[in-house]
C-alpha positions as CSV (number, residue, x, y, z in Angstrom):
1,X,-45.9,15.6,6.8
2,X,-44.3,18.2,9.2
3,X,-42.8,21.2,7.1
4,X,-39.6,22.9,8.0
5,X,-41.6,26.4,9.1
6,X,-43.1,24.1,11.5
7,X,-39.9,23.0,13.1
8,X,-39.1,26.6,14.7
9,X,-36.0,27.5,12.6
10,X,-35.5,31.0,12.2
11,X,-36.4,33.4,8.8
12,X,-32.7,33.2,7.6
13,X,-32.5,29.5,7.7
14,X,-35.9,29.3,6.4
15,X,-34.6,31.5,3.1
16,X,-31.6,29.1,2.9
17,X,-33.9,25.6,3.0
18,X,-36.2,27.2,0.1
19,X,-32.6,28.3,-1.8
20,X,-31.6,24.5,-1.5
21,X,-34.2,23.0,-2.8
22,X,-35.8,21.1,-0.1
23,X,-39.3,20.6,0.1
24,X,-40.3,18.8,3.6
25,X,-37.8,17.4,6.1
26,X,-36.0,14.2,6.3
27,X,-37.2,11.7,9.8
28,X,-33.5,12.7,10.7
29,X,-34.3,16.3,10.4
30,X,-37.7,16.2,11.8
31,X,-36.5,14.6,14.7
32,X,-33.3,16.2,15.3
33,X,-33.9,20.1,15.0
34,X,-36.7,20.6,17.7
35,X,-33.8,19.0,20.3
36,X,-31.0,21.1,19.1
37,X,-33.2,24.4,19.4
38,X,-34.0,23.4,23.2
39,X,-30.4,23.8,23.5
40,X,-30.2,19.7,24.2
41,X,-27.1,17.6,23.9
42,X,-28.1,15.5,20.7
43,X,-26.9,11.5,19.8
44,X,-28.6,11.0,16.4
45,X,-28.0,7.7,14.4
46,X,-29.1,7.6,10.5
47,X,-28.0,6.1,7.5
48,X,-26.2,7.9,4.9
49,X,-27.7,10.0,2.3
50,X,-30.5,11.0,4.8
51,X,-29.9,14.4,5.7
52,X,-27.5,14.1,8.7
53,X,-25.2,17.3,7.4
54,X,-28.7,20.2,7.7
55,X,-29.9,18.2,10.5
56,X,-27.1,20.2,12.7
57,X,-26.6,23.1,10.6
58,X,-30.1,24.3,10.1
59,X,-30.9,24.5,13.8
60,X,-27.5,25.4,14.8
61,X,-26.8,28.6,12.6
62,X,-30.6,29.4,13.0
63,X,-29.5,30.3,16.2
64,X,-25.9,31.8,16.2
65,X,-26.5,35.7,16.7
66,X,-24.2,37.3,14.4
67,X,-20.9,38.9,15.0
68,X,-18.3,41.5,13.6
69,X,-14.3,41.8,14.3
70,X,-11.3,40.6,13.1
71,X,-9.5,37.5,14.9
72,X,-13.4,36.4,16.5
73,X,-13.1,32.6,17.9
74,X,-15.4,30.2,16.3
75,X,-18.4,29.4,18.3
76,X,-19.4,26.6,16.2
77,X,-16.9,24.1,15.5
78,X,-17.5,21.0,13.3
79,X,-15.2,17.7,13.7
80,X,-15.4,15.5,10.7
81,X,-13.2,12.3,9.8
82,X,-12.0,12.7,6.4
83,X,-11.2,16.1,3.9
84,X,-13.9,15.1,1.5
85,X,-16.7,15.2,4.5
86,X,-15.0,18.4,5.9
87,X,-15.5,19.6,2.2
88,X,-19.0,18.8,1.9
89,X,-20.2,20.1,5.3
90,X,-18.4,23.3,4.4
91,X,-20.4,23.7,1.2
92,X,-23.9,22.7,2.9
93,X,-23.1,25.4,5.6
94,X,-21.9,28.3,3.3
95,X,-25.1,27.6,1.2
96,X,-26.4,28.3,4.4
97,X,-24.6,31.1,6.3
98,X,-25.4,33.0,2.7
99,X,-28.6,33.7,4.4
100,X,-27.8,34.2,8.1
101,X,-24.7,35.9,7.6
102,X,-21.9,34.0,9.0
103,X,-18.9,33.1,7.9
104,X,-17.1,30.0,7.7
105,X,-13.9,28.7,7.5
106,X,-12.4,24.9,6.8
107,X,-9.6,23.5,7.9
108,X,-7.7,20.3,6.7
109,X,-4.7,18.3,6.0
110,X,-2.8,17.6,3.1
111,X,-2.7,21.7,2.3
112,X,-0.6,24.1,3.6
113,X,-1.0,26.0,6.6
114,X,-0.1,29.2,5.5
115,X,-3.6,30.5,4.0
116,X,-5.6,28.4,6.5
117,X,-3.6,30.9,9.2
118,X,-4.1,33.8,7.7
119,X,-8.6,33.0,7.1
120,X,-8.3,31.6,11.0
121,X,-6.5,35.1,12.1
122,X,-9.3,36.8,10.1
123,X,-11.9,35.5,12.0
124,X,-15.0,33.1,11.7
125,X,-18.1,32.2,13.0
126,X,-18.1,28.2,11.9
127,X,-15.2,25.8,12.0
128,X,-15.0,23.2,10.0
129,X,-11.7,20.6,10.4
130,X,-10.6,17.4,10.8
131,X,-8.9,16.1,14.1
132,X,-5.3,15.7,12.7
133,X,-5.1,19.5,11.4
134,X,-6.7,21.5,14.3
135,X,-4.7,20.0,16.7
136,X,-1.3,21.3,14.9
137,X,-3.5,24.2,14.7
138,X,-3.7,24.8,18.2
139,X,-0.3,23.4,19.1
140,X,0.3,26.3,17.0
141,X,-1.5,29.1,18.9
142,X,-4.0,29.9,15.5
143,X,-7.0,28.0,17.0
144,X,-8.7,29.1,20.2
145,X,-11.9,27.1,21.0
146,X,-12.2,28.5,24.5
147,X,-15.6,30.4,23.3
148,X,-16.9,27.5,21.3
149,X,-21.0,26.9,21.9
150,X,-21.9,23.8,20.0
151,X,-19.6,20.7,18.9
152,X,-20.8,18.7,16.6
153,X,-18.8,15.4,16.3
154,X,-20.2,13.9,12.7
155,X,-19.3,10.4,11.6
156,X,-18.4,9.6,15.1
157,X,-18.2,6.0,14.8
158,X,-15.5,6.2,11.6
159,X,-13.4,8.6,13.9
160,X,-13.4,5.7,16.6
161,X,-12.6,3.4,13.8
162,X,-9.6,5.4,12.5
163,X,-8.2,5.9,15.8
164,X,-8.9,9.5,16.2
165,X,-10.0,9.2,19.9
166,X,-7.4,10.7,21.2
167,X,-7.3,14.0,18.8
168,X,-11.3,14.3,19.5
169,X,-10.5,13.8,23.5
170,X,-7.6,16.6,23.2
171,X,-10.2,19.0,21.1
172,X,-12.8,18.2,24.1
173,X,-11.0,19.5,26.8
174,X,-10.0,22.8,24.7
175,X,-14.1,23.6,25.1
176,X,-15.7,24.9,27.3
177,X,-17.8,22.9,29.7
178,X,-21.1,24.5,29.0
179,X,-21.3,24.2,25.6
180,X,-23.7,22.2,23.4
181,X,-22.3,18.7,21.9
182,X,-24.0,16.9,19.3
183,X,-22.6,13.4,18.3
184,X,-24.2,12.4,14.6
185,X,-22.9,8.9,13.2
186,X,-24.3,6.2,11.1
187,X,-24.9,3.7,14.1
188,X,-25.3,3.6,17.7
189,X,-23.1,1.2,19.2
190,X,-21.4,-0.1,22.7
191,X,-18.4,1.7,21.2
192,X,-19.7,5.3,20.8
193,X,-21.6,4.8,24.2
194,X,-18.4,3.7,25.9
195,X,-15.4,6.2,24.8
196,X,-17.6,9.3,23.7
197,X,-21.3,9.3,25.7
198,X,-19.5,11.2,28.7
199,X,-19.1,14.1,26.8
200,X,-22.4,14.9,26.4
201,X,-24.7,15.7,29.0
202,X,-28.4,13.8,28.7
203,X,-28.4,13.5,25.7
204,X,-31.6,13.2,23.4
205,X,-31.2,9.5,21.5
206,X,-32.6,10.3,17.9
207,X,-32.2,6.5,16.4
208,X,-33.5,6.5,12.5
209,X,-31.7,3.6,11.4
210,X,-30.2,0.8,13.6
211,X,-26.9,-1.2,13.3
212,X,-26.7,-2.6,9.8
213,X,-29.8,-1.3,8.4
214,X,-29.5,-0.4,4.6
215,X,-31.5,2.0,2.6
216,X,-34.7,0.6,1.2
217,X,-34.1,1.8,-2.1
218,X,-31.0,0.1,-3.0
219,X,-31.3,-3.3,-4.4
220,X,-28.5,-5.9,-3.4
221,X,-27.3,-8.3,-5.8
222,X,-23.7,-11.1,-5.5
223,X,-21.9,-12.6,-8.4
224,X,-19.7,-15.4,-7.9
225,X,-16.0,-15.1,-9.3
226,X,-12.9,-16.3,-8.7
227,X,-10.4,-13.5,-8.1
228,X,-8.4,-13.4,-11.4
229,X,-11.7,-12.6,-13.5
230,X,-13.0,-10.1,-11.7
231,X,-11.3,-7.2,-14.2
232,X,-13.2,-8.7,-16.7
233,X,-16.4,-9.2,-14.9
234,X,-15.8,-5.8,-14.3
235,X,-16.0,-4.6,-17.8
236,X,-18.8,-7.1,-18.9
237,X,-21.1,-5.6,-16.0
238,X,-20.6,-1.8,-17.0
239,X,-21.5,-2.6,-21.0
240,X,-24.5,-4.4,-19.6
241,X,-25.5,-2.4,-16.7
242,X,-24.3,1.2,-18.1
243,X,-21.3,2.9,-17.3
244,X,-22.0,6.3,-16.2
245,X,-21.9,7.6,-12.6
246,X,-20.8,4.8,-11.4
247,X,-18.3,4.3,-8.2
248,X,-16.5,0.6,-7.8
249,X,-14.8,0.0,-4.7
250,X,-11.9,-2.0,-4.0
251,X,-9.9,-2.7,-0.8
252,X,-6.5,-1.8,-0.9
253,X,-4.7,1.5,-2.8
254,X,-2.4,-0.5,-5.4
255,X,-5.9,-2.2,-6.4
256,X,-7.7,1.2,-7.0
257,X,-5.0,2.3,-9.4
258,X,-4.6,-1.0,-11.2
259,X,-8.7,-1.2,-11.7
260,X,-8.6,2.7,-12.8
261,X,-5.7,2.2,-15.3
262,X,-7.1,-1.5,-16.9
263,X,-10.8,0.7,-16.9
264,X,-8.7,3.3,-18.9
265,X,-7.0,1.5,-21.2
266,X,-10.5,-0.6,-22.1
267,X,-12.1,2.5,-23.4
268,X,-13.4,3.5,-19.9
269,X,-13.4,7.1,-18.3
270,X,-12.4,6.1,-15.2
271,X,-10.5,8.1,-11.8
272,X,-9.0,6.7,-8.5
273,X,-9.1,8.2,-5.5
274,X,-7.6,6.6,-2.7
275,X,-5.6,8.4,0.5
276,X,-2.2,8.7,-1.1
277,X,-3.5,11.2,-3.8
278,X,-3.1,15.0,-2.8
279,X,-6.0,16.7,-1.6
280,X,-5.7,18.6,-5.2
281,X,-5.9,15.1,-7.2
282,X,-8.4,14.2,-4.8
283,X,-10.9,17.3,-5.2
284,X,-10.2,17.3,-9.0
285,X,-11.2,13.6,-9.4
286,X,-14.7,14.2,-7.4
287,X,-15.3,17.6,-9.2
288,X,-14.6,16.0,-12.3
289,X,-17.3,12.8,-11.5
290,X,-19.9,15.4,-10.0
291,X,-19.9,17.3,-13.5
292,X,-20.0,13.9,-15.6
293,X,-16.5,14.6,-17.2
294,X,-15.9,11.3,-15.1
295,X,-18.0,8.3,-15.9
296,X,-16.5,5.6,-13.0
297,X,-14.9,6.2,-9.8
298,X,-12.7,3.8,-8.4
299,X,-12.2,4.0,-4.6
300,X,-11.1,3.1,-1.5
301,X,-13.0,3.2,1.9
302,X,-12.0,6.8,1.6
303,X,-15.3,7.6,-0.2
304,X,-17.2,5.2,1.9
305,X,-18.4,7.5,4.6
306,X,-20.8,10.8,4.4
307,X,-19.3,11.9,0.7
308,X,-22.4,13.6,-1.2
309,X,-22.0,12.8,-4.6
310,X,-25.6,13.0,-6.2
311,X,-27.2,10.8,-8.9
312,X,-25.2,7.5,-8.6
313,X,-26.8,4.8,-10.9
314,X,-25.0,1.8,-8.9
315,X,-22.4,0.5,-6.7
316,X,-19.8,-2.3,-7.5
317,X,-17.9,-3.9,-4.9
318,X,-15.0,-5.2,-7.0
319,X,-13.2,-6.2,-3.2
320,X,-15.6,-6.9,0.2
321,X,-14.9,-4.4,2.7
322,X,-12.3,-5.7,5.2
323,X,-15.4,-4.8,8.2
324,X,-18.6,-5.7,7.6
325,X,-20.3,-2.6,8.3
326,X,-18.1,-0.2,5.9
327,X,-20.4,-2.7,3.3
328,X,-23.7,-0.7,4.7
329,X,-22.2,3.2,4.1
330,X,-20.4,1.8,0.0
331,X,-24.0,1.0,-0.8
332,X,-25.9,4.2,0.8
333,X,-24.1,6.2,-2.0
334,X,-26.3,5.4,-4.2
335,X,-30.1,5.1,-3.9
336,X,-30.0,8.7,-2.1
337,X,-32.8,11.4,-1.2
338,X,-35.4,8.8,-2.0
339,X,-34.2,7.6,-5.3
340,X,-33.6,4.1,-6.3
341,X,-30.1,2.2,-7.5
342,X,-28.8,-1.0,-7.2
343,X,-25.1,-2.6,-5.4
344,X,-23.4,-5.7,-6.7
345,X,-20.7,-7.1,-5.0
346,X,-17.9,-9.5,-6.7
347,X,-17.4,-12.9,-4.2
348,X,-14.6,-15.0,-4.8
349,X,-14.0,-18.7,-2.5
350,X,-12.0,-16.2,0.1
351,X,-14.6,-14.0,0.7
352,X,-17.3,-16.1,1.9
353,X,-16.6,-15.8,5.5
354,X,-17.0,-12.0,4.8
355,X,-20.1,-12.4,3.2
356,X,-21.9,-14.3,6.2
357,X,-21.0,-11.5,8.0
358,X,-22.3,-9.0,5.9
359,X,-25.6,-10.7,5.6
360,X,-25.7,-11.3,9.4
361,X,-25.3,-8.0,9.4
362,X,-27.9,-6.4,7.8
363,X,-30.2,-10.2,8.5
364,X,-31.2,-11.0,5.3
365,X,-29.4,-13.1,2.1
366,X,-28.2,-11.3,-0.8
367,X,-29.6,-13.0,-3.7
368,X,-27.4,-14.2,-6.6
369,X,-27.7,-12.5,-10.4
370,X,-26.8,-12.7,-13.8
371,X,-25.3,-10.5,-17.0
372,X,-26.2,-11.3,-20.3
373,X,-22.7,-12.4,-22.4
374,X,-20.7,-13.6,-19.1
375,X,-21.5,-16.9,-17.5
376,X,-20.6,-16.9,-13.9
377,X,-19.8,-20.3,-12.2
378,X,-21.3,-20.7,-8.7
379,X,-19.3,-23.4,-8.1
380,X,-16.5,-21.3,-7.7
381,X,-17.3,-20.3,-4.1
382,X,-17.4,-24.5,-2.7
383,X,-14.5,-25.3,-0.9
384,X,-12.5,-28.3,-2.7
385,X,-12.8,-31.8,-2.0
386,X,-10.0,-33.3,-0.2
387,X,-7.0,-33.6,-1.8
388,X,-8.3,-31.9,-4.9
389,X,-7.0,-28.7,-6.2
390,X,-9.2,-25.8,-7.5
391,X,-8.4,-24.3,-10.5
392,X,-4.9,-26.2,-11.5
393,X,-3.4,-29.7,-11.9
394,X,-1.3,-32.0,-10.0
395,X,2.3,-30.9,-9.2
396,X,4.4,-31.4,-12.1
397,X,1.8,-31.2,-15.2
398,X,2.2,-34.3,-17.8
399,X,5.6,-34.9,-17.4
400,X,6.5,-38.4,-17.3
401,X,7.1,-40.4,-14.1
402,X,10.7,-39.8,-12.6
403,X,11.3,-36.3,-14.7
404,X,12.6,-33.6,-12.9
405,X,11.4,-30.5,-13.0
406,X,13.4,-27.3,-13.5
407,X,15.5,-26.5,-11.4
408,X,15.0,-29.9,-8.7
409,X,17.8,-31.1,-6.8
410,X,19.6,-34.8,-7.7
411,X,18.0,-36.8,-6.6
412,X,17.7,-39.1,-3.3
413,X,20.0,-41.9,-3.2
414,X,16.6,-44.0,-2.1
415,X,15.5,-42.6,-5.1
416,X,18.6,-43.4,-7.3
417,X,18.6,-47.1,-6.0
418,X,14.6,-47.3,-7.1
419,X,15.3,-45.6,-10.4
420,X,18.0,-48.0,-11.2
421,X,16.1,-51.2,-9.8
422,X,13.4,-50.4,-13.2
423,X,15.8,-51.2,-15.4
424,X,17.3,-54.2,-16.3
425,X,20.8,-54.7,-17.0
426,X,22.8,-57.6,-19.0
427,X,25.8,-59.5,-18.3
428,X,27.7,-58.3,-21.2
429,X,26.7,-54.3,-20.5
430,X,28.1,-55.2,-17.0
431,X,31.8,-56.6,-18.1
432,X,31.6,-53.7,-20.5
433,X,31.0,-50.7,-18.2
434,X,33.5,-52.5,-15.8
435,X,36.2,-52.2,-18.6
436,X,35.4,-48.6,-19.1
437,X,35.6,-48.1,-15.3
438,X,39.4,-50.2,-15.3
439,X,40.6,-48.1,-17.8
440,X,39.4,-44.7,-16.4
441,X,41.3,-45.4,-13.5
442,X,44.4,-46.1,-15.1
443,X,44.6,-42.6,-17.2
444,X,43.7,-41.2,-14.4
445,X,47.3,-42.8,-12.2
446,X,49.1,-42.2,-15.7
447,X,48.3,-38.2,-15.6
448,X,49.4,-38.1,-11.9
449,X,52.0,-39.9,-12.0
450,X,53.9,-37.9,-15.1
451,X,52.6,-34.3,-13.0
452,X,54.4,-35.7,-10.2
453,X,57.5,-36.1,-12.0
454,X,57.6,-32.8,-13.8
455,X,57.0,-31.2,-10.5
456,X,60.0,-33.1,-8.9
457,X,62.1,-31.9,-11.9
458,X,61.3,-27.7,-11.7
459,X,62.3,-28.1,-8.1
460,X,65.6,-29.6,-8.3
461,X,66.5,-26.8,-11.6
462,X,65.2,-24.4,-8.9
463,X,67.3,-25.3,-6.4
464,X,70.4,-25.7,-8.1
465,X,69.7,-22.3,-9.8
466,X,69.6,-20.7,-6.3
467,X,72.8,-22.1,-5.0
468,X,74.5,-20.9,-7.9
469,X,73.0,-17.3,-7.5
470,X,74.1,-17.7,-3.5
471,X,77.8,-18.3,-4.6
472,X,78.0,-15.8,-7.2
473,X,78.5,-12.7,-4.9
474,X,81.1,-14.5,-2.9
475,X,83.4,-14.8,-6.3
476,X,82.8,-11.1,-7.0
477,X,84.4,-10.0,-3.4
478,X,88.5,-10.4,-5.0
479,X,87.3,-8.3,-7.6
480,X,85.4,-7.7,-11.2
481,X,83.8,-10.6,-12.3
482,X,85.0,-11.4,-16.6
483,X,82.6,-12.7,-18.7
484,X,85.0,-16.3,-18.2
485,X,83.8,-16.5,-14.7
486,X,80.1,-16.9,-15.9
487,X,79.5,-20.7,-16.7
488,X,78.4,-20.7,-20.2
489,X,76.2,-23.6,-20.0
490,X,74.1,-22.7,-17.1
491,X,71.0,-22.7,-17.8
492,X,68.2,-20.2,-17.4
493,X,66.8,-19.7,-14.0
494,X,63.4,-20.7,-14.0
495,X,62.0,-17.4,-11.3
496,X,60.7,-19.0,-7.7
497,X,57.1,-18.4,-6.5
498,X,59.0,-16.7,-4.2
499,X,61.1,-13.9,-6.2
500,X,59.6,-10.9,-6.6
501,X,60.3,-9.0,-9.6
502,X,60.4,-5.6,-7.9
503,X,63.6,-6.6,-5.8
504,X,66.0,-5.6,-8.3
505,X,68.0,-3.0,-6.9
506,X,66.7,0.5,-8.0
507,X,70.7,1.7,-8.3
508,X,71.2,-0.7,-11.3
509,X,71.7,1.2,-15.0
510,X,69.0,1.3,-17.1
511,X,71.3,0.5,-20.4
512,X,72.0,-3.3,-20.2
513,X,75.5,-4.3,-21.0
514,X,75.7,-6.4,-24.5
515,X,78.3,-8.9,-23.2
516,X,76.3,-10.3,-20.7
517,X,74.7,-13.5,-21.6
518,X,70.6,-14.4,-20.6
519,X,72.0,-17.2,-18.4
520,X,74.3,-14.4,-16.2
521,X,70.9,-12.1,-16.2
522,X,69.5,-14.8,-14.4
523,X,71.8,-15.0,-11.9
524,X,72.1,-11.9,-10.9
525,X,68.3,-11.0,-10.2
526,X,68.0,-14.4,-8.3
527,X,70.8,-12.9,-6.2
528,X,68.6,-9.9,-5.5
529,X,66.0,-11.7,-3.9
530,X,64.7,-11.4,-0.5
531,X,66.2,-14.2,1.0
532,X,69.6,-13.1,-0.2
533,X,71.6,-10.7,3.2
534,X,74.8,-10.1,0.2
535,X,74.8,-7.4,-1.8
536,X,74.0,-8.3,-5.1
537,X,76.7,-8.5,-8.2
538,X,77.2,-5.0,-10.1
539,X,76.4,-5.2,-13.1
């Protein structure tokens, strides 16, 4: 086997392999370093946990002459897809640059711009960003790539995927021409060719693993479930299987959390991690599972891709990825550097079609298996029978025939005429329900009828009542009107819909004069309505 003094890397990077910990070089690394020495533009496909990280850093710093001065450009600058891949390429290359004297500096959202400016404005040898934040960086002025020498694009294919062909395009054409592009990804497909093989410049194809290949050591295993078990699966698998250093992924954000917090309240030490979390929460949760204060990590896709988190026992899918090949880089986190673990993936009746394509994928069948103290029911994947329903009964449960269910409409009156043809009706209930129909109809003409007269009768008191308040001004014209000229016998005026009570006259007295009678009060404040043009009576 080829040793790394054997590949032509310099003293310094020599120093810095031994300080790792590395013993003899990865096919990856073997392969790679020699072109990137020459100075050649590199594609280099390999599976994760292979070594992809020193296979451009070694070669790369081994040759970056060293250099002094505040506000220095970066001549190296390294484009990564997500902050926890910028973060681990930036501690891989300070172990590194410890020995060969360079500095670096790492650049990402999610944290504010301010000391990121001020380390940029400093100086450095090796940048280290995602797309997003060095272009706002250089929209800014802070970043000037103009005397950049190598570009390493890593995880190229997961930039394509996250739509970050337009940020890497923009970053291109801030290079220089001449310069040294290597392009590092997981798989070599038509897509990479097709939006990104123009920026390089005959390239040097370095394929270790091919399109869906998985790591040798990691055993793959399925368990059938339907969706609404799978928390409990979940739990019965990590008392079985152990639960320590384990990562379960799950497709969607709300589903991390939810798994995290029903792994918590079980007895569980469990973190999420998923996009929305700050890039503090974030680091603290990985920190946190790299130091084993953190038994189980639940995550998104986020953690999918190029995260080196070391000495993970097994995998568990809890969702399928939504794309078949994000299946390949869950797996690769465990079974790393040679070791071996195992991935077991929860299928439920709605995941099958993902399934096939996994297993196209990677061209073999992932075998079924079993836990000790939970029985799993394959028979939970088969599509139902015609007109049979999985998992439930019929519409309406054991009601009776012709119950309705809460909150169902009346019912049809095809279905009222069926109802009533089931049941069987006598002569006398008919004569009797007709009686009781007769004399419902005759209350009913009674109550309007007497309505209708008391109606008639408050109209014609109302009437009379207003021509008797439309002669009483005329009488007052000769003069004073005496408590004789007041009909004693009128009787109240019952008040129109019409009067308002606010037309009294605000001139009136507030004291009320004791020889007036209720039936002359009357009077006078039907007088005072609008409908009146006289003056109304003083009082």
């Amino acid at each position: 086997m080829t040793a790394f003094a054997e590949l032509g890397l310099s003293e310094a990077a020599l120093a810095a392999v031994e300080r790792m910990g590395y013993d003899s070089p990865t096919p990856v690394q073997e392969q790679s370093i020699p072109y990137i020495l020459e100075g050649r533009d590199v594609i280099a496909a390999a599976s994760t946990g292979t070594g992809k990280t020193a296979a451009f850093l070694l070669p790369t710093l081994s040759t970056l002459e060293r250099m002094k001065g505040r506000g220095r450009a970066p001549r190296v600058c390294v484009v990564s897809p997500t902050r926890e891949l910028a973060q681990q390429i930036s501690r891989t290359c300070m172990q590194i640059s410890r020995k060969t004297g360079h500095f670096v500096t790492t650049v990402y959202g999610g944290t504010p711009y301010g000391p990121q400016i001020r380390e940029l404005r400093g100086g450095t040898d090796v940048l280290i960003a995602t797309p997003g934040r060095l272009n706002d960086l250089m929209d800014r002025g802070v970043v000037d790539l103009s005397e950049t020498k190598v570009l390493v694009l890593d995880e190229a294919d997961r930039m394509l995927d996250m739509g970050f062909l337009p940020d890497v395009t923009k970053i291109v054409e801030h290079t220089p021409a001449e310069r040294q592009t290597l392009l590092f990804s997981a798989t070599i497909d038509s897509s990479i060719q097709k939006n990104l093989g123009n920026l390089l410049k005959d390239p040097a194809i370095v394929e270790i693993a091919r399109n869906g290949e998985t790591a040798a050591t990691v055993a793959q295993y399925i368990m059938p479930i339907a969706n609404r078990k799978k928390q409990e699966l979940l739990e019965a698998v990590l008392n079985e299987k152990g639960h320590e250093r384990v990562i379960v992924f799950a497709r969607t954000k709300n589903r991390t959390e939810e798994c995290a917090e029903a792994l918590e309240a079980a007895g569980f030490h469990a973190e999420s991690i998923h996009s929305d979390k700050t890039q503090g929460r974030r680091r603290r949760a990985l920190d946190n599972f790299r130091r084993g204060k953190t038994d189980i990590l639940v995550a998104t896709d986020v953690l999918a891709r190029g995260i080196d988190v070391p000495e993970v026992n097994y995998v568990i899918n809890f969702d399928l990825p939504d794309m078949a090949e994000d299946y390949v880089h869950r797996i690769g986190r465990t079974g790393r550097a040679g070791e071996e673990g195992f991935a077991i993936s929860f299928v439920t009746r709605e995941t099958m079609k993902t399934l096939k394509e996994i297993e196209k994928l990677i061209g073999k069948d992932i075998p079924f298996t079993t836990i000790e103290g939970y029985e799993t029911d394959p028979s939970v994947l088969e599509k139902p029978k015609r007109g049979e329903r999985k998992g439930g009964t019929r519409r309406g449960g054991n009601k009776p025939a012709g119950a309705r269910r809460t909150g169902e409409k009346d019912p049809t009156p095809a279905r009222a005429v069926a109802i009533a043809r089931t049941i069987r009706w006598s002569p006398a209930a008919s004569a009797a329900a007709a009686a009781a129909r007769a004399a419902t109809t005759a209350r009913a003409a009674t109550t309007v009828a007497a309505a209708s007269t008391a109606t008639t009768a408050t109209i014609a008191a109302a009437t009379r009542a207003a021509i008797a308040a439309r002669a009483a001004p005329a009488a007052t014209a000769s003069g004073s009107p005496t408590r004789s000229s007041v009909p004693a016998a009128t009787p109240r005026t019952p008040r129109l819909a019409c009067t308002r009570r606010s037309a009294r006259p605000r001139t009136a007295p507030r004291t009320r004069p004791t020889t007036r009678s209720a039936a002359a009060r009357a009077v006078t404040i039907t007088a005072a309505s609008p409908s009146s043009t006289a003056r109304p009576a003083a009082r």
